[in-house]
C-alpha atoms as a printed R data frame, in Angstrom:
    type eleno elety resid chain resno       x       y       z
1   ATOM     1    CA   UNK     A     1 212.142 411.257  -0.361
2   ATOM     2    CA   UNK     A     2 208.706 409.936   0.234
3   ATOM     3    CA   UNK     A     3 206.045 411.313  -2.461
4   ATOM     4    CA   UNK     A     4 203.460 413.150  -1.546
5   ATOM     5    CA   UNK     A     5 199.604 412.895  -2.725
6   ATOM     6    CA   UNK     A     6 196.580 414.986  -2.239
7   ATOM     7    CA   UNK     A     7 196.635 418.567  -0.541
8   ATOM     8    CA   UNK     A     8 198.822 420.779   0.080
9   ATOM     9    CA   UNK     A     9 199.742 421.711   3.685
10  ATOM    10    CA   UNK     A    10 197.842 424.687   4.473
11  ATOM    11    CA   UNK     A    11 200.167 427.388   5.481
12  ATOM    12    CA   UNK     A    12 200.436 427.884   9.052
13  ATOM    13    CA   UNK     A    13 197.955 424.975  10.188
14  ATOM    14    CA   UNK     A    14 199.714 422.270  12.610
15  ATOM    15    CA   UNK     A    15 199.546 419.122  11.430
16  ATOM    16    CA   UNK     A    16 200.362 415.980  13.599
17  ATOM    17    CA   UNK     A    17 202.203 412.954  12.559
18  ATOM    18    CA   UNK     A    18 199.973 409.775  12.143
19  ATOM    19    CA   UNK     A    19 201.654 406.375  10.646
20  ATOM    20    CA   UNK     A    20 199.234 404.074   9.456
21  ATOM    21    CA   UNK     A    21 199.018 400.814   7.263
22  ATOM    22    CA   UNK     A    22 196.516 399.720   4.382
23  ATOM    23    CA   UNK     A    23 196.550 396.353   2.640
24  ATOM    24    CA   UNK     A    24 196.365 395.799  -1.013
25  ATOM    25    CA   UNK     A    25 194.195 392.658  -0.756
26  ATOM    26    CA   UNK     A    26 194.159 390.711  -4.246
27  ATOM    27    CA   UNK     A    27 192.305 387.312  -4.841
28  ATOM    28    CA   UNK     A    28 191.605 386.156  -8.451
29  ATOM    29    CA   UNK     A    29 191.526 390.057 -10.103
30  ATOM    30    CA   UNK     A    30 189.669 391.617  -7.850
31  ATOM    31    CA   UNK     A    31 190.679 393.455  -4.375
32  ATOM    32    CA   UNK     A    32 189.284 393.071  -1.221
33  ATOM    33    CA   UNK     A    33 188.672 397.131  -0.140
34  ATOM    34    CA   UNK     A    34 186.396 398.532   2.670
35  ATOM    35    CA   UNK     A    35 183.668 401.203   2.232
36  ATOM    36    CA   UNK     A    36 183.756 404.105   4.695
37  ATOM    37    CA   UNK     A    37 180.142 405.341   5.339
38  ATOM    38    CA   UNK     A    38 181.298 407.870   7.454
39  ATOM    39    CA   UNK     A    39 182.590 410.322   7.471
40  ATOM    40    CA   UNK     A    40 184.297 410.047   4.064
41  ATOM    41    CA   UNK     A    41 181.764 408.029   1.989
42  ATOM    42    CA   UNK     A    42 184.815 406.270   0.071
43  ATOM    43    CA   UNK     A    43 186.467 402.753  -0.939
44  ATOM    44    CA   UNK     A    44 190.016 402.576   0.448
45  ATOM    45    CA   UNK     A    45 192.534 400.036   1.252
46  ATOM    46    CA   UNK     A    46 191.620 398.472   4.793
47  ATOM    47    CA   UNK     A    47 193.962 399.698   7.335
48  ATOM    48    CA   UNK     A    48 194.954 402.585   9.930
49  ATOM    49    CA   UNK     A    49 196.601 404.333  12.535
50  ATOM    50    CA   UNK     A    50 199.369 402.290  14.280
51  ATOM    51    CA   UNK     A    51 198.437 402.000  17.888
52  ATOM    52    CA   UNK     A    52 201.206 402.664  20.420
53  ATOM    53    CA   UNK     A    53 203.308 399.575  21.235
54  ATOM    54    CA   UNK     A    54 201.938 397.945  18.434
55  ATOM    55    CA   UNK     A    55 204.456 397.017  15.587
56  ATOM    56    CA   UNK     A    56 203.039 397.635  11.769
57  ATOM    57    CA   UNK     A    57 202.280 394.199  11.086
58  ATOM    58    CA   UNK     A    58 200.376 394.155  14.591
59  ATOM    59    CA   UNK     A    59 198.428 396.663  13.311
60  ATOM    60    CA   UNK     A    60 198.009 395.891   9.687
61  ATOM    61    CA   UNK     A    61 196.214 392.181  11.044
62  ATOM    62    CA   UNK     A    62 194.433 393.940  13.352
63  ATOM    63    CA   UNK     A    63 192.734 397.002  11.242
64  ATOM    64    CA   UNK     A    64 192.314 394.572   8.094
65  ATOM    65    CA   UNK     A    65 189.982 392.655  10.588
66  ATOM    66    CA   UNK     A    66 188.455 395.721  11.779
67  ATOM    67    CA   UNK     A    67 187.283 397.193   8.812
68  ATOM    68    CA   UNK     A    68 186.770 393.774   6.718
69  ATOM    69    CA   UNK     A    69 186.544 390.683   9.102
70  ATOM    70    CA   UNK     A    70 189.012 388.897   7.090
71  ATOM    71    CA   UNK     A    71 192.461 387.422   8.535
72  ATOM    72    CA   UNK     A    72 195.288 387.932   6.107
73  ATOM    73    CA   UNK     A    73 199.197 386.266   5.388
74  ATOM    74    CA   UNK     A    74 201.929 387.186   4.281
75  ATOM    75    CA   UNK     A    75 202.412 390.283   4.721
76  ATOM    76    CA   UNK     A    76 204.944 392.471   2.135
77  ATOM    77    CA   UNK     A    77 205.760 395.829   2.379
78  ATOM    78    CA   UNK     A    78 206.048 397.935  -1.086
79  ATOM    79    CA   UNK     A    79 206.231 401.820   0.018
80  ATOM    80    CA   UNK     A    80 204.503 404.476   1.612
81  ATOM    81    CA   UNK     A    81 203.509 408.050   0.408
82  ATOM    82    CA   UNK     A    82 202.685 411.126   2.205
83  ATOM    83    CA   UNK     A    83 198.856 413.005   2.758
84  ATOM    84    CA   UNK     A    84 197.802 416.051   4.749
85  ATOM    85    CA   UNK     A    85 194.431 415.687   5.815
86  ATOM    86    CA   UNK     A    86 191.718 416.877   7.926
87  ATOM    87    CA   UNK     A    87 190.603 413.903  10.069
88  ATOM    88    CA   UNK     A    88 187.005 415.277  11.272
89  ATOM    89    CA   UNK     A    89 186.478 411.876  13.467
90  ATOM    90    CA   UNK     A    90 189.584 413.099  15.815
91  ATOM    91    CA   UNK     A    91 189.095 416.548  14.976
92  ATOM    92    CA   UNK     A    92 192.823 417.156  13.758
93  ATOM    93    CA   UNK     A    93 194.709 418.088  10.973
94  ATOM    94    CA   UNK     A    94 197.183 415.262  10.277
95  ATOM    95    CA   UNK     A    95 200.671 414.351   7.729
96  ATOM    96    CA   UNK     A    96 199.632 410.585   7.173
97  ATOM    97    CA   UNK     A    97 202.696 408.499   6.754
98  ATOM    98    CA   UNK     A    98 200.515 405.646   4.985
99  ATOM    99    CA   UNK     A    99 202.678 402.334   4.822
100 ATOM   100    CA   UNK     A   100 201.386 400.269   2.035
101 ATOM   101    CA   UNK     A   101 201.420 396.582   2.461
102 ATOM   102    CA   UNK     A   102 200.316 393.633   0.827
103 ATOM   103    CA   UNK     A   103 199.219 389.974   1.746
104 ATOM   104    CA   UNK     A   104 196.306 387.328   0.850
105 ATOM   105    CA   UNK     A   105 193.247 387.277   2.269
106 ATOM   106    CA   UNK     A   106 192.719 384.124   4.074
107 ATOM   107    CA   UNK     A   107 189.674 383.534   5.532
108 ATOM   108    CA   UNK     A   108 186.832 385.252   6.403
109 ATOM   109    CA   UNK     A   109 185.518 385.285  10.231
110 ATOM   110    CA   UNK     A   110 182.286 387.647   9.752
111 ATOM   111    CA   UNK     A   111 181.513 391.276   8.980
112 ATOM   112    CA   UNK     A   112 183.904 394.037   9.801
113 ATOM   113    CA   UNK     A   113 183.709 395.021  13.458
114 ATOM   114    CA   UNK     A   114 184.109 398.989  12.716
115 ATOM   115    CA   UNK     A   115 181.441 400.766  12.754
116 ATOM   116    CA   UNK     A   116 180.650 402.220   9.460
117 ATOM   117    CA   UNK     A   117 182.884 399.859   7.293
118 ATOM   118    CA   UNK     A   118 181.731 397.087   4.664
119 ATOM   119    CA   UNK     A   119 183.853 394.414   2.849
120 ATOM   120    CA   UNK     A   120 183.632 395.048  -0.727
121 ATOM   121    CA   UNK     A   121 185.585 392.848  -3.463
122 ATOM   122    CA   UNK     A   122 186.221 395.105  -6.426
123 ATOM   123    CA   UNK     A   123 187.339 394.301  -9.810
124 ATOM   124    CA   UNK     A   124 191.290 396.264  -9.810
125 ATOM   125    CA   UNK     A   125 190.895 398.194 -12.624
126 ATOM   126    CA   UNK     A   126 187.510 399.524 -11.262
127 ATOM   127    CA   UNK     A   127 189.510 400.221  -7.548
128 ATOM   128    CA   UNK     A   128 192.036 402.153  -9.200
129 ATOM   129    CA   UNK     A   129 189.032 404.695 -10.552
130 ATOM   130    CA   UNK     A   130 187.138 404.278  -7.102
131 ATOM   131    CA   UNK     A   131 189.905 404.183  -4.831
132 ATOM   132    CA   UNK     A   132 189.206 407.927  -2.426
133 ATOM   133    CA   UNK     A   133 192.848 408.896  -2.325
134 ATOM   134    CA   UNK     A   134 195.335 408.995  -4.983
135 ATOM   135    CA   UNK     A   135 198.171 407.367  -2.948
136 ATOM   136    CA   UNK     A   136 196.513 403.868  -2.694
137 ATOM   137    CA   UNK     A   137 194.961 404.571  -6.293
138 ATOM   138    CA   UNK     A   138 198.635 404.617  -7.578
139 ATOM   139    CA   UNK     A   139 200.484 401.619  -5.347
140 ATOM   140    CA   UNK     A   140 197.215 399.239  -6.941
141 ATOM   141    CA   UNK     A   141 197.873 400.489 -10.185
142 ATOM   142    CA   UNK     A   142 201.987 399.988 -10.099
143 ATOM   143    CA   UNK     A   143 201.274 396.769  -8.605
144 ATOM   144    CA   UNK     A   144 202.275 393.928 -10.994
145 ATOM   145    CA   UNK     A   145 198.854 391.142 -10.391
């Protein structure tokens, strides 16, 4: 069974399925994270949605650039967890499958191309307190560094 974290489903509301992977990002004790501006206003663990035809490491390179403008390697996967959300930028409620990954940052190749996104490097015992969701909060914290 795959643990869930945050809300509970709200009786009667439809929620659609959305997989996703997010990168734990560690380089000398500190994480690389992105900052949401909008619409959240949170740290998180770079990643998202799984485009179609795209396989989860496709995806994991290509939303860790996105939201941070770093390339990353090596690639491991440790989990995933469960979350029903409201997702006001698609206007949906959704059950996020959230893969959790993790790899080394690389190199850097300039600023995040997502709108509203900035590359922050966090201590990782201050991004297990800042962290927005619970799920990523507690893979960072089992996480042996």
């Amino acid at each position: 069974m795959i643990k869930r974290y945050g809300n509970t489903p709200k009786t009667g509301e439809r929620y659609k399925m959305r997989a996703g992977v997010y990168a734990i990002l560690p380089n000398m004790g500190q994480l690389l994270l992105t900052y949401q501006a909008a619409p959240h206003y949170e740290f998180q663990l770079p990643g998202g949605g799984i485009d179609a035809g795209e396989s989860p490491i496709q995806a994991l390179h290509r939303e860790v650039f996105e939201e941070t403008g770093w390339r990353i390697a090596k690639p491991r996967r440790l989990g995933a967890f469960r979350r029903f959300v409201w997702m006001p930028e698609y206007g949906i409620h959704a059950e996020k499958l959230c893969h959790i990954y993790t790899a080394i940052p690389v190199r850097r190749l300039g600023e995040p191309t997502e709108e509203g996104h900035a590359a922050i490097w966090m201590d990782v015992s201050d991004a297990i307190q800042e962290l927005g969701n619970d799920g990523d909060a507690a893979f960072v914290a089992n996480l042996t560094f």
